[in-house]
C-alpha positions in Angstrom: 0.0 0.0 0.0 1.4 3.5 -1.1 2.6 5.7 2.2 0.3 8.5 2.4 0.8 11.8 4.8 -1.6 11.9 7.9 -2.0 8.1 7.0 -4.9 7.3 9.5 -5.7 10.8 11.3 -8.9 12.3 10.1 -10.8 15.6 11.3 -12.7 13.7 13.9 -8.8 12.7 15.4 -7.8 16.2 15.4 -10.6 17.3 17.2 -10.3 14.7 19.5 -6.1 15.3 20.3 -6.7 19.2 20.4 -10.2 18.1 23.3 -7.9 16.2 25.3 -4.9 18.4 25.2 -6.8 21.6 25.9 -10.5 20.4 27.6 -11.2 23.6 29.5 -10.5 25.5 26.1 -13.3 27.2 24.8 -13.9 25.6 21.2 -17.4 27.6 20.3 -18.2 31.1 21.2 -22.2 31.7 20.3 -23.1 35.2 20.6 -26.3 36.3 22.4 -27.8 37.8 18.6 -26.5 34.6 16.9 -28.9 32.4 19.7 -31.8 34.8 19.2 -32.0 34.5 15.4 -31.3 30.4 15.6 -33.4 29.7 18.9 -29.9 28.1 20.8 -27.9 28.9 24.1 -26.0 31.3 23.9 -22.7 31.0 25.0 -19.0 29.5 25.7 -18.4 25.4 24.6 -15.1 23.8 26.2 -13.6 21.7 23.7 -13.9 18.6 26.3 -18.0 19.4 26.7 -18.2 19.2 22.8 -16.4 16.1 23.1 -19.0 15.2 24.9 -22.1 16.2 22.8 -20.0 14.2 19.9 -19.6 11.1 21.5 -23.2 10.9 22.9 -24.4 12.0 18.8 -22.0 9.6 17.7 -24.2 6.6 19.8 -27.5 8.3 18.4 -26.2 7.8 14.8 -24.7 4.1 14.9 -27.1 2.4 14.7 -25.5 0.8 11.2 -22.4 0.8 9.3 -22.1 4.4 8.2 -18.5 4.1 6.8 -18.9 5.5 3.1 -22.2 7.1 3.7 -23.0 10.6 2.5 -25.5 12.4 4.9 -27.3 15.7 3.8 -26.8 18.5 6.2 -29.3 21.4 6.5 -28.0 23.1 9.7 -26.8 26.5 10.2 -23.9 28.2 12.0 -25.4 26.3 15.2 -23.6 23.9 17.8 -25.7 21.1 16.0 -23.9 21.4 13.0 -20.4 20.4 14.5 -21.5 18.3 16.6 -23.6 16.6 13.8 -19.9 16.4 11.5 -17.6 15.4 13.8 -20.1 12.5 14.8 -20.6 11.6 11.6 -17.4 11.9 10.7 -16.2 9.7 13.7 -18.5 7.2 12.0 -16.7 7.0 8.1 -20.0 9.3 6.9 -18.9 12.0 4.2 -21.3 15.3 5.1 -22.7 17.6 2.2 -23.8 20.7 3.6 -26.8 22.5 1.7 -27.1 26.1 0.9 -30.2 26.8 2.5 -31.3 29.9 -0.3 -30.9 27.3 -2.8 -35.0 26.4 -4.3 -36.8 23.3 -4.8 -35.1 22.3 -8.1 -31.6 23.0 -7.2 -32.0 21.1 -3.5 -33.3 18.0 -5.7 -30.6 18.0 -8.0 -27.9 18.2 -5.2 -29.8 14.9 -2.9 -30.4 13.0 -6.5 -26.7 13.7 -7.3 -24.8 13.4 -4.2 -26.7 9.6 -3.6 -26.5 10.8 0.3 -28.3 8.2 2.4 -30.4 10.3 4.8 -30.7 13.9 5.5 -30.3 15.5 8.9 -32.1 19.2 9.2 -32.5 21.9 11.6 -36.3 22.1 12.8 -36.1 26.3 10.7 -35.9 24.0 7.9 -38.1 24.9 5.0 -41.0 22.9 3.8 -39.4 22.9 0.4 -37.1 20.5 1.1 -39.2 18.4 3.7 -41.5 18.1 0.3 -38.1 17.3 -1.8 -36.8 14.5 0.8 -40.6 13.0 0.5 -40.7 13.2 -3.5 -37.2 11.0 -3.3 -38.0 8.7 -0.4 -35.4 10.0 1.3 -35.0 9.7 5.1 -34.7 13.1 7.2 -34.1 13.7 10.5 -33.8 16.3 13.4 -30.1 17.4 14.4 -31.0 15.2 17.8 -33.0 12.2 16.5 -31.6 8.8 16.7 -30.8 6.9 13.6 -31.9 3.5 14.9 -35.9 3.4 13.6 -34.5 5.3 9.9 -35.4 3.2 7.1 -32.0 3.6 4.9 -33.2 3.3 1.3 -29.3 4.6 -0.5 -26.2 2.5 0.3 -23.5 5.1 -1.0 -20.7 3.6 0.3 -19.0 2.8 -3.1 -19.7 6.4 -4.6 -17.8 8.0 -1.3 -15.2 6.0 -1.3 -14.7 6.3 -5.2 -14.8 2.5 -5.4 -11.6 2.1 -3.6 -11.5 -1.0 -1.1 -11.8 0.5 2.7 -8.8 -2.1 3.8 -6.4 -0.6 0.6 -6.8 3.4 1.6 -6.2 5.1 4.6 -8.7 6.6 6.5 -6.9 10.3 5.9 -8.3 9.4 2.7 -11.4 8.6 2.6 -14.3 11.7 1.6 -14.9 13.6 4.3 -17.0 16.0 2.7 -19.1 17.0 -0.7 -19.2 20.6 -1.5 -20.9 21.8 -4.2 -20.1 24.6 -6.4 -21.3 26.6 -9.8 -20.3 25.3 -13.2 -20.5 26.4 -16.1 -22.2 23.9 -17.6 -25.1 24.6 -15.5 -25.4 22.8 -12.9 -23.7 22.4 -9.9 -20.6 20.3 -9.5 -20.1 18.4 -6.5 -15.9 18.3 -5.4 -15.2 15.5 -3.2 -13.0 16.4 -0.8 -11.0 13.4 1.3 -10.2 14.1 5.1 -6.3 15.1 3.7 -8.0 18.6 2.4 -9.2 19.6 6.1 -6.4 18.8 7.8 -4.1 20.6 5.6 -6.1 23.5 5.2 -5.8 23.8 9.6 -2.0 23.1 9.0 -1.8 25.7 6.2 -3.2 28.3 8.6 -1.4 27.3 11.6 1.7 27.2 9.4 1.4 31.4 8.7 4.9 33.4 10.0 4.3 36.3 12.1 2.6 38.9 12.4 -0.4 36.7 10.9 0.8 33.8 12.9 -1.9 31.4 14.6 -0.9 31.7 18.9 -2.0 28.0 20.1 -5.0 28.5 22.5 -5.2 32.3 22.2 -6.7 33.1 18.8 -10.8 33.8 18.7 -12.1 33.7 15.1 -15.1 35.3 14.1 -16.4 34.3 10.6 -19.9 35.2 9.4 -19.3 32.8 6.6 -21.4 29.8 6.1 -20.6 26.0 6.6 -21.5 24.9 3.1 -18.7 27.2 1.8 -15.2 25.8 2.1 -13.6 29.2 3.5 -15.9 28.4 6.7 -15.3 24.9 7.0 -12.0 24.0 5.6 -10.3 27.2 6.7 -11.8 28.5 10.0 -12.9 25.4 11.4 -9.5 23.6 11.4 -7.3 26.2 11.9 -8.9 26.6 15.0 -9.1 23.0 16.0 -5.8 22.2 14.8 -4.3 25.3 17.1 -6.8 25.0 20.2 -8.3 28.3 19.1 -12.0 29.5 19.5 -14.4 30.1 16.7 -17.5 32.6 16.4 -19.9 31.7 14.0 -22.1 34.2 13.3 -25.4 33.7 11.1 -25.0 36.4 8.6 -22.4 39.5 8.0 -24.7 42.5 10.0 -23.0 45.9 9.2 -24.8 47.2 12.3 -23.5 44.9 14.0 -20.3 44.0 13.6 -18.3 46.3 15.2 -20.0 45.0 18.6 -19.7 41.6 17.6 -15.7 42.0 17.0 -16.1 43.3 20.7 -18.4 40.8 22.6 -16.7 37.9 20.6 -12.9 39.1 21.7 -12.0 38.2 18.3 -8.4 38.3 17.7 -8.8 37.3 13.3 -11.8 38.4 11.3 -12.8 36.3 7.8 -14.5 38.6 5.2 -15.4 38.9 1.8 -14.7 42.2 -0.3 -18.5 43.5 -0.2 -17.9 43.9 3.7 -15.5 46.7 3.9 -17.2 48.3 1.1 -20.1 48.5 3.5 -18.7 49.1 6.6 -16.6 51.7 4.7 -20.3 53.9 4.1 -20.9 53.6 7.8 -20.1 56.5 9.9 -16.5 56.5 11.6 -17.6 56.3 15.5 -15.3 55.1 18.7 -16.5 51.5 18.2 -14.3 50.8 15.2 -11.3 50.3 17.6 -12.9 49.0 20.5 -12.1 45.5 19.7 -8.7 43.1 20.1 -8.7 42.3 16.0 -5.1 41.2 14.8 -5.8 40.9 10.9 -9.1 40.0 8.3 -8.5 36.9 6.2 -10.7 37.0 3.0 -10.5 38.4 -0.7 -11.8 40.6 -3.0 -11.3 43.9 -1.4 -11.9 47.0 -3.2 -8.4 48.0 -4.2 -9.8 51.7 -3.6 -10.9 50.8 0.0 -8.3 48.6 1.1 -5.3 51.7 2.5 -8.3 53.4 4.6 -10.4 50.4 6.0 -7.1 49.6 7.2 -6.0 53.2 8.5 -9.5 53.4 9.8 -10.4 50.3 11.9 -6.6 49.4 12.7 -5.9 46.1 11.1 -4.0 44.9 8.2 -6.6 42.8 5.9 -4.7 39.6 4.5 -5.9 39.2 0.8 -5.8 35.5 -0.1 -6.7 33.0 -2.8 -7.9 29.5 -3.4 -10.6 28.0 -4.9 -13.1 25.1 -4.0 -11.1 22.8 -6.0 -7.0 23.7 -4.7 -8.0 23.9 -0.8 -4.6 24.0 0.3 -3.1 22.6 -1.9 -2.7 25.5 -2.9 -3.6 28.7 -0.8 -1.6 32.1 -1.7 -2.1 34.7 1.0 0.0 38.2 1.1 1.2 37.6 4.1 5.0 38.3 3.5 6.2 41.8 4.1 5.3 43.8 0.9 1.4 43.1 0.4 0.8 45.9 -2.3 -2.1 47.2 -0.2 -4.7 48.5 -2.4 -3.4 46.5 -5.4 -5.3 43.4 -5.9 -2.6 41.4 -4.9 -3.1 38.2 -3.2 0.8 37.6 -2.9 3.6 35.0 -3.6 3.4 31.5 -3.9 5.3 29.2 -0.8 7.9 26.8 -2.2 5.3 23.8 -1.7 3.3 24.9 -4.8 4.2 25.7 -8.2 2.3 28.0 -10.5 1.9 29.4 -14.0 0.9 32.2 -16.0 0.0 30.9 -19.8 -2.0 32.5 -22.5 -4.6 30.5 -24.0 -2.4 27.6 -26.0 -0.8 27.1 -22.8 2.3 29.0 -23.4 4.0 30.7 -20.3 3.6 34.5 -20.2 6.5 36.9 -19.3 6.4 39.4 -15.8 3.7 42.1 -16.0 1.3 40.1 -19.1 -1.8 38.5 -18.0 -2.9 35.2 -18.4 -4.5 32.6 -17.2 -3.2 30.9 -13.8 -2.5 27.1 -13.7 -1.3 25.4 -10.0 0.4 22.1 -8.9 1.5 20.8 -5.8 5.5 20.8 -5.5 6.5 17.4 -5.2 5.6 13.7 -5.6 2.1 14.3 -5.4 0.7 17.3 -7.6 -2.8 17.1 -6.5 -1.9 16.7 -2.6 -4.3 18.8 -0.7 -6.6 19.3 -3.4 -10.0 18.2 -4.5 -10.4 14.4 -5.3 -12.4 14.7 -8.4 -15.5 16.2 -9.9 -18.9 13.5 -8.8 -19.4 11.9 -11.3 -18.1 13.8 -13.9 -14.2 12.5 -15.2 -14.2 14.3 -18.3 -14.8 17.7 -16.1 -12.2 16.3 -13.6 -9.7 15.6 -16.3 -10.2 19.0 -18.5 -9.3 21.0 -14.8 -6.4 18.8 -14.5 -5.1 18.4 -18.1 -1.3 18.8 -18.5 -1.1 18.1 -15.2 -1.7 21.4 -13.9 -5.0 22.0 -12.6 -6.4 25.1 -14.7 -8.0 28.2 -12.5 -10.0 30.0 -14.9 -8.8 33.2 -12.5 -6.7 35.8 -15.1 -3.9 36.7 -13.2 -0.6 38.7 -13.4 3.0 38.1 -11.9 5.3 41.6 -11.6 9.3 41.2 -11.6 9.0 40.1 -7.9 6.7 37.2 -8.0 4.2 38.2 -6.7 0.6 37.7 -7.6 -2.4 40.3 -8.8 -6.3 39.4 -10.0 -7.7 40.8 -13.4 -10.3 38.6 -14.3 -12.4 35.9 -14.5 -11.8 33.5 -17.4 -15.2 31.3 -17.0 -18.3 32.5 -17.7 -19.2 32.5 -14.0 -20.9 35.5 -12.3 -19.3 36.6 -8.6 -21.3 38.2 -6.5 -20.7 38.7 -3.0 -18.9 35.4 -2.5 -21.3 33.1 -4.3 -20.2 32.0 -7.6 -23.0 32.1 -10.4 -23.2 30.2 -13.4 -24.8 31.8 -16.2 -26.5 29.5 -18.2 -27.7 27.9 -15.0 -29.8 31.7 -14.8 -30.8 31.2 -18.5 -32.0 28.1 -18.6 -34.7 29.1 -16.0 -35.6 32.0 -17.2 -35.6 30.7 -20.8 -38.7 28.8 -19.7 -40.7 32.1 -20.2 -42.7 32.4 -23.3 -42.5 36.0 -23.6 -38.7 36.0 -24.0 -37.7 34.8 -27.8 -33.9 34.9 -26.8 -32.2 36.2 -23.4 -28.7 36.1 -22.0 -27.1 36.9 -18.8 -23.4 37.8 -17.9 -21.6 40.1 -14.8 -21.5 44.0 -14.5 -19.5 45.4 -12.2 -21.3 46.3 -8.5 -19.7 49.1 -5.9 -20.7 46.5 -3.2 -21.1 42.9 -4.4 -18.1 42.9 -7.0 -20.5 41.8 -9.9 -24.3 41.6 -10.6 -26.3 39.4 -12.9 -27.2 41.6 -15.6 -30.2 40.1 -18.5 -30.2 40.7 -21.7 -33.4 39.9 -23.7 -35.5 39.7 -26.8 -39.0 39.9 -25.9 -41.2 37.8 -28.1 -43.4 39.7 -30.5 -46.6 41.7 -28.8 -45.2 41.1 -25.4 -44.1 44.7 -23.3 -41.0 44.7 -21.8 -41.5 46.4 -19.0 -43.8 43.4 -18.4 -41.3 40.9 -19.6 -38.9 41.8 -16.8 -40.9 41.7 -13.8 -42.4 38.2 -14.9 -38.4 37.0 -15.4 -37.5 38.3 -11.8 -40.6 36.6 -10.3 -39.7 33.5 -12.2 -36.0 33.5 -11.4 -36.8 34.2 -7.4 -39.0 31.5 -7.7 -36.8 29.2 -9.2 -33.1 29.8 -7.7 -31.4 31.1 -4.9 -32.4 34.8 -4.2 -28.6 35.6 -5.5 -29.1 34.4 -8.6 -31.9 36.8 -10.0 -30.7 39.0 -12.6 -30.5 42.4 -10.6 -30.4 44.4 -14.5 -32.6 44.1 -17.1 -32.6 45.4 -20.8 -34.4 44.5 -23.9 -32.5 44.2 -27.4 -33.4 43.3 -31.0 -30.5 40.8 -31.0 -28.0 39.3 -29.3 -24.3 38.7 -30.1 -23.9 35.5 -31.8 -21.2 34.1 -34.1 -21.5 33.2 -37.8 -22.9 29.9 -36.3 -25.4 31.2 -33.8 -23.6 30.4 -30.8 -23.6 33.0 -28.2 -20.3 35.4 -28.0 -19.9 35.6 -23.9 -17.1 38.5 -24.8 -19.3 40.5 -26.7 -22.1 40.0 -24.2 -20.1 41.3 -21.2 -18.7 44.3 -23.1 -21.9 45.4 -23.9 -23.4 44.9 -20.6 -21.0 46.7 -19.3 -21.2 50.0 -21.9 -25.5 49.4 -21.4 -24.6 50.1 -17.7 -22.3 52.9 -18.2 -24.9 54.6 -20.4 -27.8 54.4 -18.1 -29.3 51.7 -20.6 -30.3 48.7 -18.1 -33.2 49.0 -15.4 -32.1 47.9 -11.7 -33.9 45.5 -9.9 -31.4 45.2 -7.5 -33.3 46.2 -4.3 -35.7 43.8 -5.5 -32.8 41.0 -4.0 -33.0 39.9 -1.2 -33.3 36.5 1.3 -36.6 37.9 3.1 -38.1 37.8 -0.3 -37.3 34.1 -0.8 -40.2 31.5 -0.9 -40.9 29.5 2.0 -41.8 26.2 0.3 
C-alpha cells in the first residue's frame, strides 16, 4: 500500500487530540444575537463538553455501518452542526452541507446527485425540502433524533469512497465532505474532498509566519461565513481546532452589527469577503471601530480603492488570499509576506510547496507584468496533494481541470518582476457576486422557460458592493411589453433559484451577439453589458434582492 501523509488521522482525530490536550478551552463562542435568530444557548463550549455532545451523537447515529455514507446536512452556523460532523465523521459518513437559499429544483438536484443516504435538518428547515426529501423517499431527520428506527433506502458507500476498497486506503483518505459549487455547464458540481484537504487546510493556517501567525489557544475567530462554503469549513474550522483556538460563528455578516460583535466575541482574526468593507466603509466613523482586540481580516476581493483606509481606519491589516473550492490547500496564496501591495489586488507569492503558472490560451508561459490565465500544482511527488479528489461523477470535467497536469484556474492573473501575484479577471463565464459563484446559463435556462422571451442572456456588470451583478439581456417575443417581460423574469427567477441568482439588471435588445454559427459570444455579451450600464441603458432591480423575499416552500 502506497505511504500517504496523515496516514490514519482524520478531522474527527484532530478534534479529538486538540479536546484532550486543551479540555477547559473554549472551542465555540455563540453570541447572544446569533442564539436569538437560531433559537440556541448562547454562549462558551469547552472543547472537552463538545467532546462530549459528539460522542453521545456519535451513539445516536450508529445504529448501522455508516462508513462511506453521504449524509445531507441542512443546519446552520449552530452547535448542532459540528457536533452533527464530527459524529458523523467519527463514524466514516462523508457530510454535504446545503445552501439553505438554494429552491426546490436546485435542492433536488444536489440529494439525487450526491446519492446521500439520509438527511439531517434543523427544525427552521423549510418545507421545500421536507417536500423534496418526500418526493425521493429520502430519510430526514432532526439534528438530535436517533438513527436506529430510519429506514435507509441509498447505500452510498461505493460512490464516497470512489470505489476504492476500505482495507487498501487510509482513513486520511477517505471523503470527508461533498461541496458543491457553480459550473458552467449549468449545474452544480459536486468536489469531493478526502479528510487530507481539512487537515491541511488547519495546517496551512497554523503554518502562517508572524505577524499573521496562529498563537496556540489564544486566537478567537469570528467568521460570518457559512458551513457549506469551504472558506468556513475547511479554513476557520480547522485552523482553530488544529491550534486549540476558538471560533465565532455568526449567522450572517450584519453591518450594524459588527463592530460590537468584534467586541463581545474578543476576536483576535476576522474572515471577510470584499462586499464587507465596502459597507462598513459607508458607515459612519464612530469610537466603536477600535474598540475590539482584531489582529488581521482573512478574505479576498477587497476593493483596491478601500483597502489603505479600512485599514487606516479600523486598525488592522486585511490579509488578501486566494484558493478555490477545487486547490483547498493545496494551494492557498495569502500576502502575508512583508510587501502586500495594499490596495493593489494582490493576493501575494506563492510558498515553495506549490508551483504556479501564467499561460496564454495555447498554454504558453507568459512573461512578468502580461496577464494570463493561472495554472497550479503541488510541489513534489504528489501534484494534487491537498486538493480536491475529483469532480462527482463527472471525469471528463475532472480531467479538462487537470489536463497537462496542472490544474487550470480559470482566474486571469498577473505576476510583476517580484513574483508576486495580482487578480484581473475571471476567465469562466461564472458571475461573482458577493462570494457566491454564479453560473450563467444555469440563470438562462430558467428563465428561458418564459414564453415571452424569444432569446435572453445573462453575464456580470460590475457592482460598488457585491463585485459583480447578474445583468439580463433579452429579446422579448413579438406583442409582449418589456417592461412586463422583466418583472415576470424576476418573479420566475426568485422563484426558481437562490435569491442571488436573480438577474438584478434588465434590458431589452433586437439581438443578441452570436457568431456566424449562432452560438452566443460571452465577450461581446459582457462588453456590452458593461457599456449598457455605463450609459444608463439597463433597469435595476437590485433592491428587489434579497433572502426575506425568498419562498418559503
Amino acid at each position: 500500500m502506497t505511504s500517504h501523509p496523515y496516514q490514519n488521522e482524520t478531522v474527527f482525530s484532530r478534534f479529538s487530540a486538540t479536546a484532550a490536550a486543551r479540555p477547559s478551552q473554549v472551542f465555540l463562542r455563540i453570541l447572544p444575537e446569533v442564539a436569538r435568530v437560531y433559537g440556541c444557548a448562547a454562549g462558551d463550549i469547552a472543547y472537552g463538553d463538545m467532546a462530549g455532545q459528539v460522542a453521545s451523537r456519535q451513539s445516536d447515529l450508529a445504529g448501522r455501518d455508516m462508513t462511506g455514507m453521504r449524509v445531507g446536512l441542512f443546519l446552520f452556523n449552530t452547535p448542532d452542526f459540528f457536533v452533527n460532523w464530527l459524529a458523523l465523521n467519527a463514524l466514516g459518513a462523508s457530510i454535504v452541507p446545503i445552501n439553505p437559499d438554494l429552491k426546490r429544483r436546485e435542492i433536488e438536484y444536489i440529494l439525487t446527485h450526491s446519492e446521500m443516504a439520509f438527511v439531517i435538518a434543523a427544525p427552521q428547515a423549510p418545507q421545500l425540502l421536507t417536500d423534496a426529501c418526500k418526493a425521493l423517499c429520502l430519510p430526514m431527520i432532526g439534528p438530535h433524533d436517533k438513527i436506529e428506527h430510519v429506514k435507509i433506502v441509498s447505500d452510498t458507500a461505493a460512490s464516497a469512497t470512489d470505489d476504492a476498497p476500505m482495507d487498501e486506503e487510509p482513513a486520511s483518505r477517505r471523503e470527508a465532505a461533498l461541496l458543491y459549487t457553480s459550473g458552467t455547464t449549468g449545474q452544480p458540481k459536486g468536489c469531493q474532498l478526502d479528510q487530507v484537504y481539512f487537515l491541511a487546510a488547519g495546517d496551512w493556517y497554523a503554518g502562517l509566519s508572524a505577524p499573521f501567525d496562529l498563537r496556540p489557544g489564544l486566537e478567537v475567530m469570528l467568521t460570518p461565513l457559512p458551513m457549506f462554503h469551504m472558506n468556513a469549513l475547511a479554513y476557520s474550522v480547522m485552523a482553530m481546532i488544529t491550534t486549540g483556538g476558538t471560533l465565532v460563528p455568526l449567522d450572517r455578516f450584519h453591518p450594524d452589527g459588527w463592530t460590537k460583535a468584534m467586541r463581545d466575541s474578543q476576536a483576535t482574526i476576522v474572515h471577510y469577503l470584499g462586499v464587507m468593507p465596502s459597507i462598513l466603509m459607508k458607515r459612519p466613523a464612530d469610537d466603536g471601530d477600535r474598540a475590539h482586540q482584531v489582529r488581521f481580516g482573512f478574505g479576498a476581493g477587497v476593493d483596491r480603492k478601500l483597502h489603505a483606509d479600512f485599514e487606516t481606519r479600523f486598525g488592522f491589516p486585511l490579509v488578501e488570499a486566494w484558493a478555490m473550492t477545487e486547490t483547498g490547500a493545496g494551494v492557498c496564496i495569502a500576502a502575508t509576506g512583508r510587501e502586500r501591495h495594499v490596495g493593489s489586488n494582490c493576493f501575494g507569492t506563492p510558498t515553495a510547496d506549490m508551483q504556479a503558472r501564467i499561460v496564454d490560451d495555447d498554454g504558453r508561459d507568459l512573461p512578468d507584468g502580461t496577464p494570463g490565465e493561472l495554472l497550479v500544482r503541488r510541489a513534489g511527488a504528489d501534484p494534487q496533494f491537498g486538493f480536491f479528489r475529483a469532480y462527482l461523477k463527472d471525469p471528463d470535467a475532472t480531467a479538462a481541470a487537470w489536463a497537462d497536469g496542472w490544474f487550470h484556474t480559470g482566474d486571469i492573473v498577473m505576476r510583476n518582476h517580484d513574483g508576486h501575484f495580482f487578480f484581473r479577471d475571471r476567465k469562466k463565464n461564472i458571475i461573482r457576486r458577493s462570494g457566491e459563484n454564479i453560473a450563467a446559463l444555469e440563470v438562462e435556462t430558467v428563465l428561458m422557460r418564459h414564453a415571452g422571451a424569444a432569446a435572453l442572456a445573462v453575464g456580470p456588470v460590475p457592482d460598488p458592493l457585491r463585485e459583480q451583478e447578474v445583468a439580463c439581456l433579452v429579446v422579448p417575443a413579438p406583442g409582449v411589453r418589456a417592461e412586463d417581460l422583466f418583472d415576470q423574469l424576476f418573479a420566475l427567477a426568485q422563484d426558481e433559484l437562490a435569491y442571488f441568482k436573480a438577474p438584478g439588471w434588465f434590458a431589452a435588445v433586437d439581438s443578441l451577439p452570436l457568431t456566424g454559427t449562432q452560438k452566443l459570444q460571452r465577450g461581446a455579451l459582457q462588453a456590452q453589458l458593461v457599456q449598457m450600464l455605463e450609459s444608463d441603458q439597463l433597469q435595476d432591480f437590485r433592491h428587489r434582492k434579497s433572502r426575506r423575499n425568498r419562498a418559503a416552500g
